[in-house]
C-alpha positions as CSV (number, residue, x, y, z in Angstrom):
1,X,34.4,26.0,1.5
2,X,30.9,25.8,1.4
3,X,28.2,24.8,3.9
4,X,25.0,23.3,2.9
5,X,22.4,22.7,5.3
6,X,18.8,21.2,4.8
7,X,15.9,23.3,5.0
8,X,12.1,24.2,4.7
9,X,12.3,27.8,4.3
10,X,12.9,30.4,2.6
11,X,12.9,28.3,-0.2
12,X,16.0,27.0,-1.7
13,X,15.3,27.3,-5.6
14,X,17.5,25.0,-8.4
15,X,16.4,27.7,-11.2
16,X,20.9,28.0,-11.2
17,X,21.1,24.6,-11.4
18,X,21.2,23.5,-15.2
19,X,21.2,19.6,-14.9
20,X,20.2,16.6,-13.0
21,X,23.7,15.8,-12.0
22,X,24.0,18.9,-9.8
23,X,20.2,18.5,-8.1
24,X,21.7,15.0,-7.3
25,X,24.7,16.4,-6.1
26,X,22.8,19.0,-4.1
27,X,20.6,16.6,-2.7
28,X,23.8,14.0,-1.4
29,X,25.1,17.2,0.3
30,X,21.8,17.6,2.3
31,X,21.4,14.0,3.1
32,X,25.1,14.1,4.5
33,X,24.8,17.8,6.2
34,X,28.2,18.4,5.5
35,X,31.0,21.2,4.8
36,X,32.2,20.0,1.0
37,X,34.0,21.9,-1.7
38,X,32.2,21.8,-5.3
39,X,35.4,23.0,-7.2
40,X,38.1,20.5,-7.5
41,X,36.4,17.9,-5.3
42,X,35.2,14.6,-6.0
43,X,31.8,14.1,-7.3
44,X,29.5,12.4,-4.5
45,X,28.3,9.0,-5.4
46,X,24.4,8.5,-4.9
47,X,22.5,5.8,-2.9
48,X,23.1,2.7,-4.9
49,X,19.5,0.4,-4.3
50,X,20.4,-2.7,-3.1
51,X,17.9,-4.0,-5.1
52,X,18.4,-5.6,-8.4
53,X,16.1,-6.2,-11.2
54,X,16.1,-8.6,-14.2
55,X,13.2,-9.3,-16.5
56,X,12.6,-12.7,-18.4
57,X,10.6,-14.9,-20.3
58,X,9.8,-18.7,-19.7
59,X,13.2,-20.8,-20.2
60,X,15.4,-17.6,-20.7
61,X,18.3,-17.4,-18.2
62,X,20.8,-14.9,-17.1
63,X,23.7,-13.6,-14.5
64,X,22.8,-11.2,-11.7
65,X,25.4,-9.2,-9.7
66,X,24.0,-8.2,-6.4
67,X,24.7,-5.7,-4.3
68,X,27.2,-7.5,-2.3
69,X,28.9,-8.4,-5.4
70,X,28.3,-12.0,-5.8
71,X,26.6,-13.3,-8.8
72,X,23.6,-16.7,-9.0
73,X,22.7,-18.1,-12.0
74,X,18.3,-17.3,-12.6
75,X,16.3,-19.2,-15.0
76,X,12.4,-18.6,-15.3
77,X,11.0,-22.2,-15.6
78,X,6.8,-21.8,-15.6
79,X,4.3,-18.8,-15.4
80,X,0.7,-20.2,-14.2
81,X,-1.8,-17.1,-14.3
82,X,-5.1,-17.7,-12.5
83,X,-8.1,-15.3,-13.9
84,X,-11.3,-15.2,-12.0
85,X,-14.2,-16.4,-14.1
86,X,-16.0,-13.1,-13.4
87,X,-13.9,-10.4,-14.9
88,X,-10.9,-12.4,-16.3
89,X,-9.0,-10.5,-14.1
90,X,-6.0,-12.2,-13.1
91,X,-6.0,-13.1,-9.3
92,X,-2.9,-14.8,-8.4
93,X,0.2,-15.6,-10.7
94,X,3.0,-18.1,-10.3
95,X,6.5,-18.1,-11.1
96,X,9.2,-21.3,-10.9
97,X,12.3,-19.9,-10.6
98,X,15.7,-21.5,-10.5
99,X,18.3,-20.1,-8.9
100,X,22.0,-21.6,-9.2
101,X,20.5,-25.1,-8.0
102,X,17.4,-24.4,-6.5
103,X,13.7,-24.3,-7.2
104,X,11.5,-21.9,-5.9
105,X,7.8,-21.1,-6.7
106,X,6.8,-17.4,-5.8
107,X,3.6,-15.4,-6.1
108,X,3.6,-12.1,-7.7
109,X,2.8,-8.9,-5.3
110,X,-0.4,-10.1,-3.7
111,X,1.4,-8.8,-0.4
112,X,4.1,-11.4,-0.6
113,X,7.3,-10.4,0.7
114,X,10.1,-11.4,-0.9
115,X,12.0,-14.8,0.1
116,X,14.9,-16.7,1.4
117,X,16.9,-19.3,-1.2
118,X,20.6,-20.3,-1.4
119,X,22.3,-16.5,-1.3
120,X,19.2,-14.6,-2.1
121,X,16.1,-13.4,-1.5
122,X,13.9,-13.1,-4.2
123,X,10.1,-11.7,-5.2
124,X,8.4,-11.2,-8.7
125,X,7.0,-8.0,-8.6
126,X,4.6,-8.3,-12.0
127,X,3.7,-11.2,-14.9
128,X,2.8,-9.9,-18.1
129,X,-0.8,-11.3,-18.0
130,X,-1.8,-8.1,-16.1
131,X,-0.8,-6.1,-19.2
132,X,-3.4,-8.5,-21.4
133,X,-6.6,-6.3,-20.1
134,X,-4.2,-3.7,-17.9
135,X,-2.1,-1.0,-18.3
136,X,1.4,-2.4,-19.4
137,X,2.8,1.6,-19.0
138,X,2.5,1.3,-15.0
139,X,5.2,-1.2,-15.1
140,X,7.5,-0.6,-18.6
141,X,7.2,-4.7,-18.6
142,X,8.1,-6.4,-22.0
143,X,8.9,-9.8,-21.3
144,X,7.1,-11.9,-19.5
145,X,7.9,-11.6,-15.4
146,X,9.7,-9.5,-13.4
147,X,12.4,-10.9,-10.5
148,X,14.0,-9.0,-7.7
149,X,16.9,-9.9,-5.7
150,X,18.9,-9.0,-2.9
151,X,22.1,-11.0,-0.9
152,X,20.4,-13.8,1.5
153,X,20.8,-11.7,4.7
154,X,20.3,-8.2,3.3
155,X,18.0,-5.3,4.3
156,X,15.9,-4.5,1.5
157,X,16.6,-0.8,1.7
158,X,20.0,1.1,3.1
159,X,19.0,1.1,6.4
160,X,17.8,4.5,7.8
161,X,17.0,6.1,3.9
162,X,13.3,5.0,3.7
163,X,10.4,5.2,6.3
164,X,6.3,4.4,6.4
165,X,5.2,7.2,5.0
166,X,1.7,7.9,7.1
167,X,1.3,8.8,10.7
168,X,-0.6,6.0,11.5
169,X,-1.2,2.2,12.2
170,X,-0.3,-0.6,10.1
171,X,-2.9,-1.4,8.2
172,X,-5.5,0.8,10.0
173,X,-8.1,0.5,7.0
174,X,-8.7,-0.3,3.8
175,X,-6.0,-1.0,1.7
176,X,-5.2,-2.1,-2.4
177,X,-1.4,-2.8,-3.1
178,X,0.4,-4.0,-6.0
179,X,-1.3,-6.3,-8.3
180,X,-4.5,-6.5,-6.3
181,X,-7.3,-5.9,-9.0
182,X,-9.1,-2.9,-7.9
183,X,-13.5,-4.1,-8.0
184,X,-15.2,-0.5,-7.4
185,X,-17.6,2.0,-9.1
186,X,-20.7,1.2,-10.4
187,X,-20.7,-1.1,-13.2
188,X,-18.1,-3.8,-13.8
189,X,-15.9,-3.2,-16.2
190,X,-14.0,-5.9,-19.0
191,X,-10.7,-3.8,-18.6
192,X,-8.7,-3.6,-15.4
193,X,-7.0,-1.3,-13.1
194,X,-4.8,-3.6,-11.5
195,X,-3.2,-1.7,-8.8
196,X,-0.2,-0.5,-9.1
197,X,1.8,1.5,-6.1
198,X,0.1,1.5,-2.8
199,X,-3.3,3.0,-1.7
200,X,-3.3,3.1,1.9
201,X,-6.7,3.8,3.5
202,X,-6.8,6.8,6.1
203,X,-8.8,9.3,7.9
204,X,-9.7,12.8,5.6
205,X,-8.8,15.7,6.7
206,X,-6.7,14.3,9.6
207,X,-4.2,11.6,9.0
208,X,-0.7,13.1,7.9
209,X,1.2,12.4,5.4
210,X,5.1,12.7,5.6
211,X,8.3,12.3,3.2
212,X,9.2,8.3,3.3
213,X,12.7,9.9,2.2
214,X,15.1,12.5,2.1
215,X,14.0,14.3,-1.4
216,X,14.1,17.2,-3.8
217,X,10.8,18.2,-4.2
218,X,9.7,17.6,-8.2
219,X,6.8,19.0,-8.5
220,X,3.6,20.1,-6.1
221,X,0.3,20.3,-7.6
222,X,0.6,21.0,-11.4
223,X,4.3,23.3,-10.8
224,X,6.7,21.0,-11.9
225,X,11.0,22.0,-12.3
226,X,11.6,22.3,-16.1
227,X,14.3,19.2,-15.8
228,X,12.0,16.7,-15.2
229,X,9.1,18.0,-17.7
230,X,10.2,14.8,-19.9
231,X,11.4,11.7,-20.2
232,X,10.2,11.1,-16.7
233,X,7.4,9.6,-14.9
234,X,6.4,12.8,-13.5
235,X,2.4,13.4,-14.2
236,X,1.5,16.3,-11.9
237,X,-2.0,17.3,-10.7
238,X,-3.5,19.7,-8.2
239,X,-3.6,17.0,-5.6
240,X,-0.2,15.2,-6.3
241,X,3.6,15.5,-5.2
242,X,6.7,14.4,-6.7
243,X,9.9,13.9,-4.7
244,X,13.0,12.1,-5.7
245,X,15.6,10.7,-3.8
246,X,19.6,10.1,-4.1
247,X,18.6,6.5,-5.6
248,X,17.4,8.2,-8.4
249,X,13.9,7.0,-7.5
250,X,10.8,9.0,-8.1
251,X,7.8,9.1,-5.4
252,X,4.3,10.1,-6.4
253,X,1.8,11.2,-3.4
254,X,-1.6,11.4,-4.5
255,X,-5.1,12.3,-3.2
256,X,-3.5,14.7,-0.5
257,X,-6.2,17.2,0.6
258,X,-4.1,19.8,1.6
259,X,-0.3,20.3,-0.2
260,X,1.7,21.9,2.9
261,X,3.2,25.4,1.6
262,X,6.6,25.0,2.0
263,X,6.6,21.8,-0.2
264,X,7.3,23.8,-3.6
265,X,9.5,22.5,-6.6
266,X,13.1,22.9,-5.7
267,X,13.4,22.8,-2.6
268,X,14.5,20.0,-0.5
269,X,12.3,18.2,2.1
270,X,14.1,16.0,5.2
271,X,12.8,12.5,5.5
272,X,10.0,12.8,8.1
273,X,9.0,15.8,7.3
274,X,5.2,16.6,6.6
275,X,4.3,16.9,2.9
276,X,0.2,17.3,3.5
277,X,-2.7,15.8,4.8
278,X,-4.1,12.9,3.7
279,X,-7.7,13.4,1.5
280,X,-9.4,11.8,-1.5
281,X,-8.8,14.6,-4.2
282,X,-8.2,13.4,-7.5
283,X,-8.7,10.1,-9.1
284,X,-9.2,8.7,-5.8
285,X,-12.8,6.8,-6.7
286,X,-14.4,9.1,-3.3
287,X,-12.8,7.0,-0.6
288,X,-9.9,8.7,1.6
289,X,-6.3,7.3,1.2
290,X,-2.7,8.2,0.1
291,X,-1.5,6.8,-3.5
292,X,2.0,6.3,-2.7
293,X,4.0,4.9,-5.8
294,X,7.8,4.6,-6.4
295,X,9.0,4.8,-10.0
296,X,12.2,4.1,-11.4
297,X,13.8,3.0,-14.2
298,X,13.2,-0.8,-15.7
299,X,15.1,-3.3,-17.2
300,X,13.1,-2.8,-20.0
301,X,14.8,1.0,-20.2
302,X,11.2,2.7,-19.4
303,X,10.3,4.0,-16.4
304,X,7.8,1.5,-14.2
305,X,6.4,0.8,-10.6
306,X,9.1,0.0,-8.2
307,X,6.7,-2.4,-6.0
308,X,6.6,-1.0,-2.9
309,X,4.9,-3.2,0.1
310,X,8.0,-5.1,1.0
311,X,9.9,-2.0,1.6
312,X,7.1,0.1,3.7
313,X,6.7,-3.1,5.4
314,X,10.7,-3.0,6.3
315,X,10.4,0.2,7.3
316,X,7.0,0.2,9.3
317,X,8.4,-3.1,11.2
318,X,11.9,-0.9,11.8
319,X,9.8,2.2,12.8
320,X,7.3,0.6,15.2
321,X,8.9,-2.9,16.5
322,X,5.5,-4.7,16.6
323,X,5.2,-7.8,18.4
324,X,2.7,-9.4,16.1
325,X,1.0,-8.7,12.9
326,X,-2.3,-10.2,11.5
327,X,-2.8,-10.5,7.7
328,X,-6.0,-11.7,6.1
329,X,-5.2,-9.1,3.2
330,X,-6.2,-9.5,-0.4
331,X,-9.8,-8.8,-1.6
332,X,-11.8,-12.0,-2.4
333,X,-14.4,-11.4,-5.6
334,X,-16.9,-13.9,-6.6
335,X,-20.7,-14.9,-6.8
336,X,-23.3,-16.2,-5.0
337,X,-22.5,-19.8,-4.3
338,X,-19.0,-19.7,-5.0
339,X,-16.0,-20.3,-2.7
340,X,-12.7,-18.6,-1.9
341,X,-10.2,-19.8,0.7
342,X,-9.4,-17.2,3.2
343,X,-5.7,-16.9,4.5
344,X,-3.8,-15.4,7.2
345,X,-0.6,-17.5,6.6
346,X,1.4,-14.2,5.4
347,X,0.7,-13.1,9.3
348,X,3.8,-12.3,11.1
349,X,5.5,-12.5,14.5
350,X,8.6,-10.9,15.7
351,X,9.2,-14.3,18.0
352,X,8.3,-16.6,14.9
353,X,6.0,-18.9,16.7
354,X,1.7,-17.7,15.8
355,X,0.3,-20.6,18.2
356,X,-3.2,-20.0,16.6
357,X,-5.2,-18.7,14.3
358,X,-8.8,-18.5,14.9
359,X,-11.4,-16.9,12.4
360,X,-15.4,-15.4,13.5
361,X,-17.3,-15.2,10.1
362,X,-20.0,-12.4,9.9
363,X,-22.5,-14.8,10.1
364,X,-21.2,-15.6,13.8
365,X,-19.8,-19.1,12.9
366,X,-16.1,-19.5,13.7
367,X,-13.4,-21.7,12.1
368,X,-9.5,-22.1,13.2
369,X,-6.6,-22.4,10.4
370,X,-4.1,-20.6,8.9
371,X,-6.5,-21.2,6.1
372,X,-10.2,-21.8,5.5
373,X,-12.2,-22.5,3.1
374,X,-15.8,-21.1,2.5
375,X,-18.8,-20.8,0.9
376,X,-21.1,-17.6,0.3
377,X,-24.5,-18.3,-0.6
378,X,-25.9,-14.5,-0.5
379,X,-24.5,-11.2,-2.1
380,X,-23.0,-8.7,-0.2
381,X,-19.4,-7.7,1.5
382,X,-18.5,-9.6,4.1
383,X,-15.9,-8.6,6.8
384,X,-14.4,-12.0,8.1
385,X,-12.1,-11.4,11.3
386,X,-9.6,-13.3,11.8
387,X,-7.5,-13.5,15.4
388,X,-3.9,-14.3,15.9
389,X,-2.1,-15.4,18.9
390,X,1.8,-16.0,19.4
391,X,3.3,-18.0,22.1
392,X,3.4,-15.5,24.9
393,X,0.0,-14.6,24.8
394,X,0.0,-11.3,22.2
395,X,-3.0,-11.1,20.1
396,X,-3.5,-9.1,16.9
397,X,-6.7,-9.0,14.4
398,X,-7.1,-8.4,11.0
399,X,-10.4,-8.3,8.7
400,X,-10.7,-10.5,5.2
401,X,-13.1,-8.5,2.5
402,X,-15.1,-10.5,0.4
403,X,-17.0,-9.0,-2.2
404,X,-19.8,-11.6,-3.5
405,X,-21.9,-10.6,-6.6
406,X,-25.4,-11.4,-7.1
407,X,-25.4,-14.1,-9.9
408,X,-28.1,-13.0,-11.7
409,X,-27.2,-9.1,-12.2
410,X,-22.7,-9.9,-12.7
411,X,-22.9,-6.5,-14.3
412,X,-23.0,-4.1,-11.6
413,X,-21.4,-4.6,-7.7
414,X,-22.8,-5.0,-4.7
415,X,-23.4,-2.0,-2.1
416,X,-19.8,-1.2,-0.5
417,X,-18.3,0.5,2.5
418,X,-15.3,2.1,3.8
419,X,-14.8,3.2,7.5
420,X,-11.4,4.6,9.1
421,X,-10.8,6.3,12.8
422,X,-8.3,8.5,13.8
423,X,-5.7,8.6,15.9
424,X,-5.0,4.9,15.7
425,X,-2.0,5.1,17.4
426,X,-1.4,5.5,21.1
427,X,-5.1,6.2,22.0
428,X,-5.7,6.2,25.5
429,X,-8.5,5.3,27.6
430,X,-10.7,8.5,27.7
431,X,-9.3,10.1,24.5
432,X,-12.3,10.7,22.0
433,X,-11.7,8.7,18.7
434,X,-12.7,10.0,15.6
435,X,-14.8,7.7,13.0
436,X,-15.5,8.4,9.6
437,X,-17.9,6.0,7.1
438,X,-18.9,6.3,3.7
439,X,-21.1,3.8,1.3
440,X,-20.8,3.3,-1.9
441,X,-23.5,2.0,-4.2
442,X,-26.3,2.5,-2.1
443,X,-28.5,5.7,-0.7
444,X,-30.7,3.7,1.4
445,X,-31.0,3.4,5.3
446,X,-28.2,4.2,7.7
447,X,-24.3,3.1,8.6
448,X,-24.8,1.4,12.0
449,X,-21.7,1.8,14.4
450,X,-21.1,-1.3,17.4
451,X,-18.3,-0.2,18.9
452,X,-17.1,-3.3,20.4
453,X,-17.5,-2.2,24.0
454,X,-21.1,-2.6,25.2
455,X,-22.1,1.1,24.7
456,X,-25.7,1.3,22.5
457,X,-25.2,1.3,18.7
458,X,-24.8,4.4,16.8
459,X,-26.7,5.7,13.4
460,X,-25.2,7.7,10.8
461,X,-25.3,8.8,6.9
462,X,-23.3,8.8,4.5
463,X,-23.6,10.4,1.2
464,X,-23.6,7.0,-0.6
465,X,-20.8,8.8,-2.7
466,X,-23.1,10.3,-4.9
467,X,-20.8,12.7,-5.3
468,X,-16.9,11.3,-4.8
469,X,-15.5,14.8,-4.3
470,X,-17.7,16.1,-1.9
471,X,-16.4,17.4,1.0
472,X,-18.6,15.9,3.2
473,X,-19.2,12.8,1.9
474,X,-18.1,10.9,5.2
475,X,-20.3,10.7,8.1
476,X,-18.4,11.3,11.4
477,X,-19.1,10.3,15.0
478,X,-16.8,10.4,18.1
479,X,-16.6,7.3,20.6
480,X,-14.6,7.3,23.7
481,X,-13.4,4.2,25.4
482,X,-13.4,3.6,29.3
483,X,-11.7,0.6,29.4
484,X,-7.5,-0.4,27.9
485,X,-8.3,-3.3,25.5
486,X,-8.7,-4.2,22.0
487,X,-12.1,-3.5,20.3
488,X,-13.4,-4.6,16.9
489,X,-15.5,-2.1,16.0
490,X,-18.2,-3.0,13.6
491,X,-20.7,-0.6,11.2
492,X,-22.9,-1.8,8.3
493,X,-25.3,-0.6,6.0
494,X,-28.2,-2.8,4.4
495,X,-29.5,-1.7,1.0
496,X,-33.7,-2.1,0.4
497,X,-33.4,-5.3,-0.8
498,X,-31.4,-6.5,2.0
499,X,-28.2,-6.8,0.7
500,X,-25.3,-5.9,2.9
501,X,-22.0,-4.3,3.4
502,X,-20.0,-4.7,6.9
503,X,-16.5,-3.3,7.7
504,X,-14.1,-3.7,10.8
505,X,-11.6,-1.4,12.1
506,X,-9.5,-3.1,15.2
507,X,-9.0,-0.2,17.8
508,X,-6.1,-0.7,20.7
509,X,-6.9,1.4,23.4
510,X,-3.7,1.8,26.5
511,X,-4.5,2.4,30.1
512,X,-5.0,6.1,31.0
């Protein structure tokens, strides 16, 4: 009889262990903490996702078991792609789904979450236009959309197995999730990066980043274990970690500034546990943030994303218990004299009753609406906040980014920003708060901080992101607060020729 107990160090090698099956086996044994036998006993099962996953094209059908072990009959009836006119970057797609004897129209990632019908819930996590000027390797997609399904009143993950994998608020800054075309750098491109996996925005050098799950640890930096050199979806680099989980499901960590020591190949990590510090190292374009990707393996039989917002949203809402959550998100791109309609109907309250939704433009009009519709007549990014309220009174804000091009030059972008603060949770009235800004695209002038609170503006300078790796490309300020309250904090920079970029960062500060 053999004991087998998780831990951080000394490390726990698997240079004896001469196959996958006995890493998994290893790691079931650490997720239990239990006495077992190896010889003679019973091999331990893995987590089985609860998730399952069909791909199909336009009038094909098909059976699907779910977890519970009932089985609905799917058809895929329409795909409608919608491309901006811009890049020809596809900005929203459709799918009409039946299922057994109902209709259903969904919208692919986009942070849609996945919904209720007959004895399902159901999402499409990708449509193969975004593999027309993509990268159809993210996803291993070969037909032409992508369902998921779970039994009607499911969790979408085994309850306690998966958590939000940052120390830090929900949707604290920036952020570009599945699908969302990613519009940066300095000339616009024909092909696209649509986003794949999860950047969530956060504070260099100070926001931590910990294990959503109970892993073995794959690979840290470019050390990688020998059993998962190929045939995997394992790319290492200096700034990235690998861990994979009982499901079988491998989770990529990128950008990190710092890779903690004990997190070396081989050993096993506890969910919760710290993996690094959150940076912009890498591929990460110069703004700070974690790329946090699940991978596993496709219908298709290759390796793809594993869209992740619904599940980090299960877990952050299991995690925190918030009362109410705004969501303007998704980036809106277009020119100079165009439109967009804003929305904040994926917004959410724990009661189920948002009594209003009211919306201050950066121009200082104001609108009310779960959606609005609006015109920009002058380049630049506009932060657009939008304000919800349930029915006892709880308030929460979010910020809609609209990037609007200058008609005459579509080549190239307009001047950009990115601010974050840290801590952004449980900051109390006379704690200092870190805030960090960087530009992109522009050299000229300063940021200019309003701090929501009356105190006199601040001035700063960024870099500009002249160099993206630079380690001190973000210009840093400390406020303090003297009041409990929410504050939307504000800071802009204007390029020469008066173009603009504004960014808002909602800070909740508790009595003392």
């Amino acid at each position: 009889m053999y004991t087998y107990q998780l831990i951080e160090s000394p490390a726990m090698t698997m240079s004896h262990l001469r196959s996958v099956r006995y890493l998994m086996i290893l790691t079931f044994l650490c997720f239990c903490n239990c006495n077992i036998t190896l010889e003679g006993s019973e091999e331990p099962s893995t987590i089985e996702p609860i998730v399952r996953v069909v791909d199909l094209n336009v009038g094909e059908s098909t059976t699907v078991t779910l977890s519970n072990g009932e089985q609905v009959q799917v058809k895929l009836l329409d795909l409608n792609e919608k491309r901006d006119p811009i890049r020809q970057a596809v900005r929203s797609a459709i799918v009409t789904v039946q299922v057994d004897d109902e209709k259903i129209a969904l919208e692919s990632g986009m942070y849609n979450l996945p919904r209720k019908t007959g004895r399902v819930q159901i999402d499409c996590s990708i449509t193969k236009g975004y593999n027309s000027n993509g990268t159809p390797a993210f996803w291993g997609l070969d037909k032409e959309a992508r369902l998921r399904f779970w039994p009607a009143d499911s969790p979408l993950l085994k309850p306690g197995s998966f958590i939000y994998p940052v120390n830090q608020r929900w949707f604290a800054t920036r952020t570009w999730f599945d699908n969302e075309p990613v519009d940066g750098g300095k000339k616009i491109l024909p092909k696209i990066y649509y986003h794949s996996g999860l950047d969530i925005g956060g504070a260099e050098k100070l926001t931590k980043v910990i294990a959503a799950t109970d892993a073995v640890v794959v690979s840290s930096g470019t050390d990688v274990l020998e059993e998962h050199c190929q045939d995997t979806p394992v790319a290492p680099r200096y700034d990235v970690v690998y861990l994979m989980d009982a499901r079988g499901w491998y989770y990529r960590y990128s950008h990190l500034h710092k890779i903690n020591d004990h997190i070396r190949p081989g050993r096993l990590i506890k969910q919760g546990k710290e993996i690094g510090i959150l940076g912009k190292k890498g591929a990460s374009g110069g703004w700070s943030h974690l790329h946090f990707e699940i991978k596993s393996r496709q219908p298709s039989g290759k390796w793809g994303t594993q869209a992740g917002y619904a599940f980090l949203w299960e877990a952050y809402r299991n995690q925190y218990q918030p009362k109410l959550v705004a969501n303007s998100r998704r980036k809106h791109f277009l020119k100079a004299g165009d439109s967009t309609t804003l929305k904040g109907s994926q917004s959410y309250s724990k009661t189920g009753g948002i009594q209003s939704f009211e919306w201050t433009f950066t121009d200082g009009t104001t609108a009310s609406g779960a959606e609005v519709k609006r015109t920009y007549h002058q380049p630049g990014v506009f932060s657009e906040i939008l304000k919800v309220t349930d029915q006892q009174g709880h308030v929460d804000y979010d910020f809609a980014e609209v990037h609007v091009l200058d008609p005459k030059n579509l080549e190239k972008y307009v001047p950009r920003i990115h601010a974050v603060y840290w801590p952004s949770l449980q900051n109390r009235v006379g704690d200092p708060i870190i805030f960090k800004v960087r530009s992109f695209g522009n050299t000229a002038g300063n940021e200019v901080w309003d701090f929501g609170d009356g105190s006199p503006s601040v001035s700063v300078k960024s870099d500009g992101n002249v160099k993206p790796l630079d380690e001190n490309g973000y210009a840093v300020t400390k406020h303090t607060y003297k009041r409990a309250g929410d504050y939307l904090v504000k800071v802009q920079r204007s390029r020469k020729d008066g173009v603009t970029a504004v960014t808002h960062l909602h800070v909740r500060v508790e009595p003392e």
